[in-house]
Phi, psi and omega in degrees: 000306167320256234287345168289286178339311185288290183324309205288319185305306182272022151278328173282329166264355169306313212261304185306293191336301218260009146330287186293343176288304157323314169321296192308330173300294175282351218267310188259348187255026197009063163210146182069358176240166174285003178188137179266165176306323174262358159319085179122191166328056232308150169260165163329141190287325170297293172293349178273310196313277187322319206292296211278338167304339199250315179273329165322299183304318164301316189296322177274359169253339167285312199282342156305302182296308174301334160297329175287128182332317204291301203279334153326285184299340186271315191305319184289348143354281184252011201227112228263139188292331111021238166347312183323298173266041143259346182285315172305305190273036203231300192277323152334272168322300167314312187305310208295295182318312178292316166317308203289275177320319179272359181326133159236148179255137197249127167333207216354178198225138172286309199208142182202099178252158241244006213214121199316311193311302196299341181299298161337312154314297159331286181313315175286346143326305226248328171284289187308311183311292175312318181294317189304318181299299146310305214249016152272344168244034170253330183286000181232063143070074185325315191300301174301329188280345166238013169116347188294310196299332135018265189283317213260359186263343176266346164274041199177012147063013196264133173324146155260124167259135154317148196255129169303141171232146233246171190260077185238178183007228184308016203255000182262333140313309176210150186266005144208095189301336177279323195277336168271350154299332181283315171339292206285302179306339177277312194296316230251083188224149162245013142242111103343078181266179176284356195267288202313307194286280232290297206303322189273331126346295166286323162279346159296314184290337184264334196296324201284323177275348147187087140232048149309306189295312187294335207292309171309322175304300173309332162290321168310271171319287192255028153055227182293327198268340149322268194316344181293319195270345135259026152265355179251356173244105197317163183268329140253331194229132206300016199274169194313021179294013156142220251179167175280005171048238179282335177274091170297189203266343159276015194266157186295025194226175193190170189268083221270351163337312229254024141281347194294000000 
């Protein structure tokens, strides 16, 4: 009975993650959802500032605090190890929706662009960012990376091994492409409110700090063969800083960020 219980809780949070992903997607791109980032009732400028600055701070200190080993070891404590990073992306998932719903939207517009093609453009930004956010977290193990693969290797009574992760396709660009897919998706709008730019601002600031945190676990955990590869690889953005040297396209290390 337990490992059924364990499968469904991390199937059940599996389908919030991608609730919540979704949402989002319409949520900053205003289609299909009951409500877009600009959407309803603009609040007092102080208080939408204070409102929307305060769930962003949640969502970035859980998806920070949880990540970390240190907190990892005391939560399985109580919390069946199985379970754990469905419990992250569970708690994840609960923040993002509850932002999305408390959302206030603040007037006026920064940039509005006016011309089909830049619209067009925008939108294939805003397409591209996402795609980069999927098929980047397929390349280091989608499953593992929201919990499934987990639940389903203790229900099939099997060890769970860390999944290597390995230095391929984009990962030979930048060590972490999903955080620049999300970068291009806050960004890539062709009305710019004030609401939207505060939102895209403070997640650009958490994407940066972190993965500063992660980045140090990882120099931690895999030493010498990490910094070689991130000094020959940019952190975010694909520009030239020398070549892959020794961190081949198979070495065990990977832009490992983008579990937090």
């Amino acid at each position: 009975m337990k490992k059924y219980f364990m499968i469904g809780y991390g199937v059940v949070a599996y389908l919030a993650f991608f609730a919540a992903i979704l949402y989002m997607i319409g949520f900053l791109g205003g289609v299909l959802v009951p409500k877009g980032i600009d959407d309803g009732q603009p609040a007092p400028l102080a208080q939408a500032v204070a409102v929307n600055v305060l769930l962003i701070l949640a969502f970035a200190v859980q998806h920070t605090i949880m990540a970390r080993p240190a907190f990892k070891r005391w939560w399985t404590q109580y919390v069946p190890k199985p379970i754990e990073r469905s419990t992250f992306v569970l708690v994840a998932s609960a923040i993002l929706l509850i932002t999305f719903w408390q959302w206030r939207p603040i007037s006026g517009v920064v940039w509005s662009v006016e011309g089909t093609a830049g619209r067009a453009v925008c939108y294939a930004l805003f397409a591209l960012g996402w795609a980069l956010v999927f098929y980047s977290s397929f390349l280091i193990n989608h499953f593992d990376l929201f919990g499934l693969r987990q639940v389903f290797l203790h229900f099939k009574n099997e060890s769970y091994k860390p999944v290597p992760m390995k230095v391929v396709s984009l990962y030979q660009l930048v060590r972490n492409p999903l955080m620049l897919g999300f970068f291009i998706a806050v960004w890539a709008t062709p009305v710019m409110t004030y609401g939207h730019l505060l939102f895209a601002a403070c997640m650009t600031a958490y994407i940066f700090i972190g993965i500063q945190f992660e980045e140090r676990t990882l120099s931690r955990e895999l030493g010498a063969v990490y910094e070689a590869y991130r000094r020959r690889t940019p952190m975010l953005f694909p520009l030239p800083v020398g070549g892959l040297g020794d961190a081949a396209p198979d070495s065990n290390i990977g832009g490992a960020s983008e579990r937090e």
